[in-house]
GUBA-604072 format. One record per residue: x, y, z of N, C-alpha, C in turn; residue in one letter. Coordinates in steps of 0.05 Angstrom, whole numbers, plus 32768, in hexadecimal, padded with zeros to 4 digits. Each point is the difference from the previous one (the first is absolute). Example, Ala and Ser with C-alpha at 12.3 -4.5 7.8 and 13.67 -1.06 7.14 Angstrom:
// GUBA-604072
81087F8E809C7FEE80188000801280188000A 7FF980157FF28010801880017FF18016800ES 
// end
This chain:
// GUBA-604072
8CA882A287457FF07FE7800180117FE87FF7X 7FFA7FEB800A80157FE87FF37FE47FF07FF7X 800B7FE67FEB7FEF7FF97FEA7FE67FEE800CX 80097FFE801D7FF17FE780077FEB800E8010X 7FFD801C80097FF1801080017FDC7FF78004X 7FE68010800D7FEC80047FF97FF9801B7FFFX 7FF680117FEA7FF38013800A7FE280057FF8X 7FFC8005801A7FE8800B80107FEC80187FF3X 7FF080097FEF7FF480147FF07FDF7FFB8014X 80018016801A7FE77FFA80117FF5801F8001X 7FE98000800B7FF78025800B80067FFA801AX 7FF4801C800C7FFC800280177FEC7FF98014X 7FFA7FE180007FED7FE5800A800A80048017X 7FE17FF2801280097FFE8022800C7FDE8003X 7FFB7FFB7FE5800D7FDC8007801C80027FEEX 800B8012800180187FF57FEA801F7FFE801EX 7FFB8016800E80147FF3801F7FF47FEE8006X 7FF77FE37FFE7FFA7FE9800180117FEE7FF2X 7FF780097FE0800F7FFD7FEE801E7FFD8003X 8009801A8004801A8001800080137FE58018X 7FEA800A801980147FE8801280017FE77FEBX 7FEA7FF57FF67FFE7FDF7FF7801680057FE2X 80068012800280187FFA7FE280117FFB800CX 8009801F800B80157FF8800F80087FF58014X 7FF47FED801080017FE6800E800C7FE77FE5X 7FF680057FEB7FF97FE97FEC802180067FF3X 800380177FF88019800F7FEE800F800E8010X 800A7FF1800D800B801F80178019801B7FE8X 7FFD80118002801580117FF67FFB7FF37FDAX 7FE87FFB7FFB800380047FE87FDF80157FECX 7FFD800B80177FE780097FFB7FFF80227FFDX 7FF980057FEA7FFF80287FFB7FE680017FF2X 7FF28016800F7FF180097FFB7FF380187FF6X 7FEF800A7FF38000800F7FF97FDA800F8002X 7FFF800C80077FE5800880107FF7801A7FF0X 7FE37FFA7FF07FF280167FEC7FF280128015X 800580167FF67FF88019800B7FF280187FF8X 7FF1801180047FF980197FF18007801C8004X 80117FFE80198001801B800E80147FFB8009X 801B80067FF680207FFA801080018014801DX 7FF7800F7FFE7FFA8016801A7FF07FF78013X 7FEA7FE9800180037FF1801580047FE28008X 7FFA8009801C80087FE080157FF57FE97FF4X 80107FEB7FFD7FEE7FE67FFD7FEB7FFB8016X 7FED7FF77FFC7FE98000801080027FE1800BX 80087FF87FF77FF87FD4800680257FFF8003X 80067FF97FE9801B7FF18001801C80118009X 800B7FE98016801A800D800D8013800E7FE8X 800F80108007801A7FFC7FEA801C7FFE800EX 7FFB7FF2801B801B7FF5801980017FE57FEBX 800D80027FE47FFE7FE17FFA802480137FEBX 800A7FEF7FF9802080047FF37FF480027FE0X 7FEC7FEF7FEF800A800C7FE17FE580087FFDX 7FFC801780007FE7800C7FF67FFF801D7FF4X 7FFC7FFD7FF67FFA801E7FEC7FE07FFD7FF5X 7FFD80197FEE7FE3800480047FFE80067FDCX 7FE27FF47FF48003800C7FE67FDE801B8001X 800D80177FF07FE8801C800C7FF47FFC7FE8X 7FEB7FF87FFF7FEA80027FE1800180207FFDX 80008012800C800680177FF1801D80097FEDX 7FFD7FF77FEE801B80057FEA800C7FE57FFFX 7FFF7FE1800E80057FF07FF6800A7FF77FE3X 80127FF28001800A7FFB7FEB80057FDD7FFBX 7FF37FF27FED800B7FDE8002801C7FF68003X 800F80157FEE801F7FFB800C80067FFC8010X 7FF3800C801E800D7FFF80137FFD7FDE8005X 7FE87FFB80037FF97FE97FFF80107FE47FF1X 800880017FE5800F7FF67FEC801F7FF78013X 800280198006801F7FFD80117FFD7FF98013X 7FED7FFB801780017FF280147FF77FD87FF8X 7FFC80027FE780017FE67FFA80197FEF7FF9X 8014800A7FFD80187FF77FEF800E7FED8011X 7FFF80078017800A7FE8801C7FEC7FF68011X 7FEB7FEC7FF37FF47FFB80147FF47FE17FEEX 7FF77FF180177FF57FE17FF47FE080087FFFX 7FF4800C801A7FE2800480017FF980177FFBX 7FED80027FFA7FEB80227FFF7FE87FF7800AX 7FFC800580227FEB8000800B7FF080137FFBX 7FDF7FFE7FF77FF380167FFD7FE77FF48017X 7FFD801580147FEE8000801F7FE680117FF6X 7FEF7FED7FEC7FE880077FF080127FFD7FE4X 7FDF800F7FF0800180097FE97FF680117FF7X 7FFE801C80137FF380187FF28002800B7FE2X 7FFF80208000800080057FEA802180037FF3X 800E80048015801E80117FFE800D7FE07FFBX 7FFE7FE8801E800D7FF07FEF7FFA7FEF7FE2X 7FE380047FF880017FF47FF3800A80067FE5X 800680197FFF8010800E7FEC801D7FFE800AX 800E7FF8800F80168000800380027FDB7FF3X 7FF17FF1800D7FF87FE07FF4800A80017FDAX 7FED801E80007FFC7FF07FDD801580157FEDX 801080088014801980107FF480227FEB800BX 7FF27FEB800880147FF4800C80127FEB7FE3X 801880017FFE80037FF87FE97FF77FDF8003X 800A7FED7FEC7FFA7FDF8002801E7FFE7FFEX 800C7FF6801780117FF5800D80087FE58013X 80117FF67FFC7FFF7FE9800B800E7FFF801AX 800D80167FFF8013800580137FEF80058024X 7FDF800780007FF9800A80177FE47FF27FF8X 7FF37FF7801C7FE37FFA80027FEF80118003X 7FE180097FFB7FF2800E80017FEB7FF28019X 8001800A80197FE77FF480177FF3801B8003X 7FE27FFC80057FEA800A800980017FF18013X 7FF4801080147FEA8004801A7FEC7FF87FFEX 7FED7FFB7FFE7FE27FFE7FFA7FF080108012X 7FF9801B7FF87FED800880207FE57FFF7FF9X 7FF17FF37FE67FE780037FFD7FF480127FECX 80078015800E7FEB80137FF4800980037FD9X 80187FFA8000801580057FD77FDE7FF07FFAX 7FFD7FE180067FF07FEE7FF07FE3800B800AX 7FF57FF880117FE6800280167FEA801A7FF7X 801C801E80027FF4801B7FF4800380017FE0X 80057FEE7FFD800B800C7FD97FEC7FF77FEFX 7FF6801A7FEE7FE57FFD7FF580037FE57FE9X 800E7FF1800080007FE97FED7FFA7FEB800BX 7FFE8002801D7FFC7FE580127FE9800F800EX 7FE87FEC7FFC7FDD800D800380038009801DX 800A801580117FFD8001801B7FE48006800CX 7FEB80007FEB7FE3800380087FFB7FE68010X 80107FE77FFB7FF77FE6800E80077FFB8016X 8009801A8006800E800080247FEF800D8010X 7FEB80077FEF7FE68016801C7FEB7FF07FF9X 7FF5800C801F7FE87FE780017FEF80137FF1X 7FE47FF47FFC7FEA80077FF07FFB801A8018X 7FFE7FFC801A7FF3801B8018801A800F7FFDX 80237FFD7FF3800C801580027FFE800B7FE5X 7FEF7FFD7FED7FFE80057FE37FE980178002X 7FEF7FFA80187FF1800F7FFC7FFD8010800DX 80127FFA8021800980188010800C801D7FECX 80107FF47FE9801480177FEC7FEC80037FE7X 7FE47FFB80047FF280037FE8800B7FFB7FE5X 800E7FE88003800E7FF47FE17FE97FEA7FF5X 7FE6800280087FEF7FE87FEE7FEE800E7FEBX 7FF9801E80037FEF800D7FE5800B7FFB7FE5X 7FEC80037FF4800580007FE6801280147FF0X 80048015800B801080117FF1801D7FF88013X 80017FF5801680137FF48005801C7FE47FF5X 7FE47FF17FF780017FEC7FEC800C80047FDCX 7FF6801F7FFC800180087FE68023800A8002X 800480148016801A80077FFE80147FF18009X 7FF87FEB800A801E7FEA7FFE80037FEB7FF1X 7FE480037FEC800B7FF87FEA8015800E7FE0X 7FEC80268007801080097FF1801B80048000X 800780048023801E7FFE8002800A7FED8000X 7FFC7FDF7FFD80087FED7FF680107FFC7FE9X 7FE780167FF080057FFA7FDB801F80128000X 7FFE801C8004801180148005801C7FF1800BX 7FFD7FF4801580157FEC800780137FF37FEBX 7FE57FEE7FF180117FF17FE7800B80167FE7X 7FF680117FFB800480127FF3802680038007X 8002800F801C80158012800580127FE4800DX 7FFD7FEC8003800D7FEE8017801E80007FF5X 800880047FF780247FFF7FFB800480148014X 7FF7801380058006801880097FF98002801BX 7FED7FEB80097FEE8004801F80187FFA8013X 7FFB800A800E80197FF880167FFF7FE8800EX 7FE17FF7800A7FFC7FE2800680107FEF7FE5X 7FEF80077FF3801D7FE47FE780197FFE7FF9X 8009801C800C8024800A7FFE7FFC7FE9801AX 7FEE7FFD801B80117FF080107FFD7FE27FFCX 7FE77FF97FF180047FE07FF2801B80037FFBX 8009800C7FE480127FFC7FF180207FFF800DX 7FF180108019801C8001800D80077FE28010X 7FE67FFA800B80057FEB800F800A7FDF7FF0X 7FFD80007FE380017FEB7FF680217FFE7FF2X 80168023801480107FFC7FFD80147FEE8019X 7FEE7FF88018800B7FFA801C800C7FDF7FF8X 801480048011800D7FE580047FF57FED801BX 7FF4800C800B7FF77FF8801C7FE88011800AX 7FF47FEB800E7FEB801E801B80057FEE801BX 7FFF801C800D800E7FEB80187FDB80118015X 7FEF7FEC80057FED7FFA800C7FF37FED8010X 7FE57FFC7FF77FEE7FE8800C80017FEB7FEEX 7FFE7FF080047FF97FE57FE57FE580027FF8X 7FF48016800E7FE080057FFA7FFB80107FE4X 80148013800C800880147FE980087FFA7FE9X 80127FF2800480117FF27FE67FF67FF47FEEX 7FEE7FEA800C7FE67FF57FF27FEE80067FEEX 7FF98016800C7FED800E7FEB801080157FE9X 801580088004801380127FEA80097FEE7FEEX 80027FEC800980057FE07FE77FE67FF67FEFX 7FF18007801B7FDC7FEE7FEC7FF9801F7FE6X 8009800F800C7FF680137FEB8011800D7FF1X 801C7FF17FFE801580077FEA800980178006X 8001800B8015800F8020800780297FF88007X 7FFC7FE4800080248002800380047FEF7FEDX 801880047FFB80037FF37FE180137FDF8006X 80067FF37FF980007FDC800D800A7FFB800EX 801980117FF580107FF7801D800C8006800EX 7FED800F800C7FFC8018801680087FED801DX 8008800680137FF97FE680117FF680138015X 7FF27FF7801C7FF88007801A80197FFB8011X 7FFD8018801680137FF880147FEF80058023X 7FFB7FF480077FF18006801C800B80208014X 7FF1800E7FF88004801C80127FF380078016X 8003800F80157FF080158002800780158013X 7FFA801E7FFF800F800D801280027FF98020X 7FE57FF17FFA7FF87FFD8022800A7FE78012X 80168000800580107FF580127FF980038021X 7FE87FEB80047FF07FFF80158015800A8019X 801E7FF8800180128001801B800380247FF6X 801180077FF07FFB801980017FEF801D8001X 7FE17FF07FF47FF1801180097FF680068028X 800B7FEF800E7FEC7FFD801C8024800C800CX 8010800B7FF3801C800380127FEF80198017X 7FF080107FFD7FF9800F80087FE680048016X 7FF47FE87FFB7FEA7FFD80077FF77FE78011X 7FEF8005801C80087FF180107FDB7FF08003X 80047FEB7FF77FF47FF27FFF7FEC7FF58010X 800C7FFD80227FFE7FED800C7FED80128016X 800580167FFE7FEB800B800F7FE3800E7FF0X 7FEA7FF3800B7FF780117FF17FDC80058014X 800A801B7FFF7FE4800C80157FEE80087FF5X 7FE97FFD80057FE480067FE57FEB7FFC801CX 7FE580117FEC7FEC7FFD80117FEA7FDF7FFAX 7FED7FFF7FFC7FF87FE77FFC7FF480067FECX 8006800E7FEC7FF57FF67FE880007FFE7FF1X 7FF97FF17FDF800E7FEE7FEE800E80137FEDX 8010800580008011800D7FEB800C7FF37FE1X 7FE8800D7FF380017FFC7FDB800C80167FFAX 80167FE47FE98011801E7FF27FEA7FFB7FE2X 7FFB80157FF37FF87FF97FE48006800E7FE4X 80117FEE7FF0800D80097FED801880108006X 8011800A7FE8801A800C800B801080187FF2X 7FDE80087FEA800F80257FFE7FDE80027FF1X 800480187FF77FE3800E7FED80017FFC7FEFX 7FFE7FEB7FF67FFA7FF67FD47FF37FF58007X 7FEC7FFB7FEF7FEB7FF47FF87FFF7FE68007X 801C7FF47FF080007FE280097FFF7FF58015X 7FFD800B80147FFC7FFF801F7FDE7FEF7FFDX 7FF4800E7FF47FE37FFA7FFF7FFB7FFE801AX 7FFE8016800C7FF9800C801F7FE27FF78003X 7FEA800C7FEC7FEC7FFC80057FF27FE87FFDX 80067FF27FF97FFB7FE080017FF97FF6801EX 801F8008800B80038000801F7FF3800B8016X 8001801C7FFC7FEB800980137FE47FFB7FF9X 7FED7FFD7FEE7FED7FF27FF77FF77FDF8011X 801C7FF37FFA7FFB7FEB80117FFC8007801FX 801B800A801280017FFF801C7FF180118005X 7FFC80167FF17FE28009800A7FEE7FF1801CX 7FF17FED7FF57FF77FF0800E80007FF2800DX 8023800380077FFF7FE780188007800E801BX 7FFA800380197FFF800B801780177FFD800FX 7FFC800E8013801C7FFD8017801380107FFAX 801080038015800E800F8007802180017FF3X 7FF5800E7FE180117FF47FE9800E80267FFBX 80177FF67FFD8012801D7FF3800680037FE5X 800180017FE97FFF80057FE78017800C7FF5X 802280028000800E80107FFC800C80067FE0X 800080087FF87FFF80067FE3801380137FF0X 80167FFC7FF08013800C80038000800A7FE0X 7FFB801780017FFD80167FE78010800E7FFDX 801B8001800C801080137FFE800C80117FE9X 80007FEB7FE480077FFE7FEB7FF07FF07FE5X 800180107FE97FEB7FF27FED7FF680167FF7X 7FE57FFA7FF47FF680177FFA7FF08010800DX 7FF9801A7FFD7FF8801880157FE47FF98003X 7FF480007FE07FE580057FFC7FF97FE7800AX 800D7FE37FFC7FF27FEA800B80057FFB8024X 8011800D80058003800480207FEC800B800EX 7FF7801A7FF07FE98017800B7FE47FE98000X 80007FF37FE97FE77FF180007FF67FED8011X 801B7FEC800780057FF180197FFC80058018X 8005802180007FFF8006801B7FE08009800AX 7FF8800A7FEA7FE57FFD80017FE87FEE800CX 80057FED7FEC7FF57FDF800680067FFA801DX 80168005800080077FF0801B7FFA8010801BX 800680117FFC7FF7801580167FD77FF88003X 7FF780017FE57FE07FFA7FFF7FF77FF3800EX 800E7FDB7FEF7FF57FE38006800B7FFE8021X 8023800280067FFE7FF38019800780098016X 7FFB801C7FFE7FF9801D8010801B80088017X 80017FF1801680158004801780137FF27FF7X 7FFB7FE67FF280117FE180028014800F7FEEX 8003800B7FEA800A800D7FEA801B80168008X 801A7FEE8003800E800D8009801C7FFD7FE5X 7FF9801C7FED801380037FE4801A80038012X 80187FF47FEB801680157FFD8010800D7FF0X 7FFC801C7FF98001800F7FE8802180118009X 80008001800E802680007FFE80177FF08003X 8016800B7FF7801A7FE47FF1800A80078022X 800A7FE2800380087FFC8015801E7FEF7FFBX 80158008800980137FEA7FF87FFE7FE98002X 800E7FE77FFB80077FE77FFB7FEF7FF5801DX 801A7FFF800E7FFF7FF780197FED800D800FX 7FF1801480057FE5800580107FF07FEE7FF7X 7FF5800A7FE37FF17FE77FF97FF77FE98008X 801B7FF7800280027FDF80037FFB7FFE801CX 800B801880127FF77FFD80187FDC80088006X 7FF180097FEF7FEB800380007FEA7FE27FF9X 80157FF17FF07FED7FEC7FF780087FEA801BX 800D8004800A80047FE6801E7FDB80028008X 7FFF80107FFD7FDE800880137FF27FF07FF6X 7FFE7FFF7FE67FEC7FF47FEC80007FDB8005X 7FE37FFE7FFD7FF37FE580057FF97FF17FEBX 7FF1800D7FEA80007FF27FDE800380147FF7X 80017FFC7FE68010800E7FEA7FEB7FFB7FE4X 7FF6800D7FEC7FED7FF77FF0801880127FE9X 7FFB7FE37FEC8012801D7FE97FEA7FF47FDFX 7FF1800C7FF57FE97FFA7FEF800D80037FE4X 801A80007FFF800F7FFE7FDE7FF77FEF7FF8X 80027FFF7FDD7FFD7FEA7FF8801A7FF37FF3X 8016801E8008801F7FF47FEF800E80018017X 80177FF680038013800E8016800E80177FFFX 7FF3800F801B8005801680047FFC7FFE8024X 80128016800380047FFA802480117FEF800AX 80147FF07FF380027FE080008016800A8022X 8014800D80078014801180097FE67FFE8022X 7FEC80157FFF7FED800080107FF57FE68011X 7FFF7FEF7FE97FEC7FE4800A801C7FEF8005X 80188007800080167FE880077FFE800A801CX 8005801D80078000800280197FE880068015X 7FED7FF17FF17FE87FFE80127FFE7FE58007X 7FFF7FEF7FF080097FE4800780147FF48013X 801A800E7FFC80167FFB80127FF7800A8017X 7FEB801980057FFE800D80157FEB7FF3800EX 7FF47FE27FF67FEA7FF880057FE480037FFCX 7FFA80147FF57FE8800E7FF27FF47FE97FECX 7FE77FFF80077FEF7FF37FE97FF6800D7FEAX 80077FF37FE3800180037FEA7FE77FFB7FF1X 7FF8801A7FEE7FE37FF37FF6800D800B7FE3X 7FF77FEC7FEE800F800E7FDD7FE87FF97FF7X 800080107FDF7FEB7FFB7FF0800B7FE87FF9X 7FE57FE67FF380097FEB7FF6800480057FE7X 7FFF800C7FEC800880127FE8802580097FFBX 800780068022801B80017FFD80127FF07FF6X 801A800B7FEC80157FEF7FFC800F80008014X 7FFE800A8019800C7FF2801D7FF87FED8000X 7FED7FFC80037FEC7FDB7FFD80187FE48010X 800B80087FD980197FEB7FFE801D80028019X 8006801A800280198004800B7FFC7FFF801CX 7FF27FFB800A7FF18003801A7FFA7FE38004X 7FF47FE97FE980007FEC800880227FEC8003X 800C80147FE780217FEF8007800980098013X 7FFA8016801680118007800B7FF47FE48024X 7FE57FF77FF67FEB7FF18014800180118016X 7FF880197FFB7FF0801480147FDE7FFA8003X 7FFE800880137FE77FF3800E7FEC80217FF4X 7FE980077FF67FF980137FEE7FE47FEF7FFBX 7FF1802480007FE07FFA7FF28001800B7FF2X 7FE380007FF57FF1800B7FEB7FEB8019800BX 7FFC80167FED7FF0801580047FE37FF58010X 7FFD7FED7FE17FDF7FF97FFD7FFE7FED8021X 80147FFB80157FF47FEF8017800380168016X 800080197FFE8005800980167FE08009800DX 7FF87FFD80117FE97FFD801680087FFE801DX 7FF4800B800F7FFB8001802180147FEF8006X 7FFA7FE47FF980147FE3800C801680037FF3X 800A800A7FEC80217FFD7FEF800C801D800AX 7FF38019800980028012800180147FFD8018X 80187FF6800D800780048018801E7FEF7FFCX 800A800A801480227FFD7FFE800E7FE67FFDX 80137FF07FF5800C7FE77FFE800C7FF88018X 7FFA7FE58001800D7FF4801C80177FFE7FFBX 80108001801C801F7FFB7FFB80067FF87FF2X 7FF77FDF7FFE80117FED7FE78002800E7FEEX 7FE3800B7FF8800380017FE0801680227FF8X 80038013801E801480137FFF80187FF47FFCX 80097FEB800F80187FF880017FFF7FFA7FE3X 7FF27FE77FEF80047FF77FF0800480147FE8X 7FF180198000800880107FE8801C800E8003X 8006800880178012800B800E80237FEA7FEFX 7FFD7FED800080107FEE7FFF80007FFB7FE1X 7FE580017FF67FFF80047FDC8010801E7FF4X 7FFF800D800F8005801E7FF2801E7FFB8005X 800A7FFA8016801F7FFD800A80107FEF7FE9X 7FF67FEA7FF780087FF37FEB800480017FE9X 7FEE80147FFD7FFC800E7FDB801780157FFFX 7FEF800E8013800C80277FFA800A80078017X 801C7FF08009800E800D80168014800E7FF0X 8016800E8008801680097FF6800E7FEE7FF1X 80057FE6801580157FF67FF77FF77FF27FE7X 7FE47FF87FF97FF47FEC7FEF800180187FDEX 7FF280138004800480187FED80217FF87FF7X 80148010800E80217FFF8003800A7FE97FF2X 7FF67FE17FFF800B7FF07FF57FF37FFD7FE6X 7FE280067FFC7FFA7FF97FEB800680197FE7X 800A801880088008800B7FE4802680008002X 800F7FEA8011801E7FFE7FFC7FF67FDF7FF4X 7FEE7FEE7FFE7FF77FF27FEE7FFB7FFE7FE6X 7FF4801B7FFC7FF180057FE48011800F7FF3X 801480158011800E80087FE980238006800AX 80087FED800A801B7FF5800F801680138012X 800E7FEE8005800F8010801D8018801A7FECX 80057FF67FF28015800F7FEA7FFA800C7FEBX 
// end
């Protein structure tokens, strides 16, 4: 490794070959990686290894040394999240001046971590779809609250506070950033750097746009895995009742089991034929060639989540419905994408965007999150040398 170096501490993510092009576009030949694993005996499942510096670290018998020594020549330590493994690698990292510490931001470190109330992200109908409003419900998350403060040096959610208030950077949304500052999770002078894996030109290399054959009728995507925070039933609850010759497509592939099974339930119940799940992983590029079809798009978060999904539904021309609760809200109004709200969707809003306003998002997304815009803004934030 030479000093001017980044290395790369990622798993086995279906967005990290995304990743990799926009470094190395950004760093050419200065990028090694190193990819967490559980099972050296098998295949990587997501990420290529046709790339020159990569080696792999095996949580079975792991050692931080190894780690320690891949620090000694390098300026950055990208960490792609903050699970449990990096964040113990974070808070075993010595204080050095010699190398920067960047996070990823994928959400879930802050969003899922029992110190940040993630109860304020389900609606009241997904609280009670998971029977979280009884009273003995009420009793045990308070007792495991107390228990919390009790053991919290030790919880692993606060090993990743602690870890995070070691970062020199997060390279994300300014949505994101925002709120890890309003609530003191980065420590001052931390700075933002504009990310994201989703490099609108590289995601469509595969996928052909321009044709697109469908029968006549309205194709809803809704939400974009099985958690809760989807707040699925909010949704079907609403369109329930509105008529016509509406498709419902709903993508569960991943999340949780038990709240998948429940979803599938509901939905199969409330909107009977229209109710078309998808409960298996499909690579990158099908996907994306699946969502050309799609006409609106409803995503009922109240944080950002999906953000990757809704860039390329927008570019793809798809109309956008967000919760007004979302911290997309903001990033969506800087980006002056054309976007509704949950609470207006009815019969008359319920139907596809006119050109202009395709072109016009089409031309917003190109500007933010193309390759080349990503590519310059982290040889900006953290220089050519």
């Amino acid at each position: 490794m030479g000093n001017n170096n980044l290395l790369h501490i990622a798993s086995d993510e279906k967005f990290i070959n995304l990743g990799i092009q926009l470094f190395e576009e950004a760093f050419p030949g200065r990028n090694v990686w190193r990819i967490v694993r559980e099972d050296p005996a098998k295949e990587l499942k997501h990420v290529s290894t046709d790339i020159k510096d990569i080696d792999f670290y095996n949580l079975n018998g792991f050692s931080t040394n190894r780690y320690l020594e891949d620090l000694r020549e390098v300026k950055y330590v990208v960490f792609h999240n903050a699970d449990s493994f990096k964040t113990n690698l974070i808070l075993n990292t010595p204080s050095d001046a010699k190398y920067k510490l960047l996070w990823i931001f994928w959400g879930a470190e802050i969003y899922n971590n029992v110190y940040f109330n993630a109860s304020d992200y389900i609606s009241s109908a997904t609280k009670k779809l998971l029977g979280t409003v009884g009273i003995s419900e009420l009793l045990g998350s308070f007792i495991k609250k107390i228990k919390r403060q009790i053991w919290k040096s030790n919880h692993p959610h606060f090993r990743t506070l602690r870890a995070i208030k070691k970062i020199d950077a997060v390279l994300g949304l300014h949505s994101d950033f925002d709120l890890l500052k309003q609530f003191n999770f980065v420590k001052s002078t931390c700075i933002h750097v504009d990310f994201s894996y989703f490099a609108i030109d590289y995601l469509f290399k595969t996928v052909n746009v321009d044709i697109k054959e469908k029968d006549n009728s309205l194709n809803i995507l809704i939400g974009n895995s099985a958690t809760p925070t989807n707040n699925h039933i909010d949704i079907f609850n609403l369109i329930n009742e509105i008529q016509g010759d509406l498709k419902f497509v709903v993508p569960l592939s991943y999340g949780n089991n038990e709240y998948k099974n429940m979803i599938l339930d509901k939905g199969y119940s409330l909107l009977k034929g229209r109710f078309h799940p998808l409960v298996d992983f499909m690579p990158i590029s099908k996907y994306n060639q699946l969502l050309v079809d799609c006409d609106v798009a409803i995503f009922n978060h109240f944080r950002q989540q999906g953000f990757g999904n809704m860039l390329t539904l927008l570019w793809l021309g798809v109309k956008v419905f967000i919760n007004e609760n979302s911290s997309l809200k903001e990033e969506l109004k800087r980006m002056r994408i054309i976007f509704y709200y949950v609470n207006d969707i009815n019969n008359k809003t319920l139907t596809p965007l006119t050109k202009i306003e395709k072109d016009h998002n089409r031309y917003c997304v190109e500007q933010h999150y193309s390759s080349e815009k990503i590519v310059s803004s982290l040889i900006k934030s953290l220089g050519k040398k």
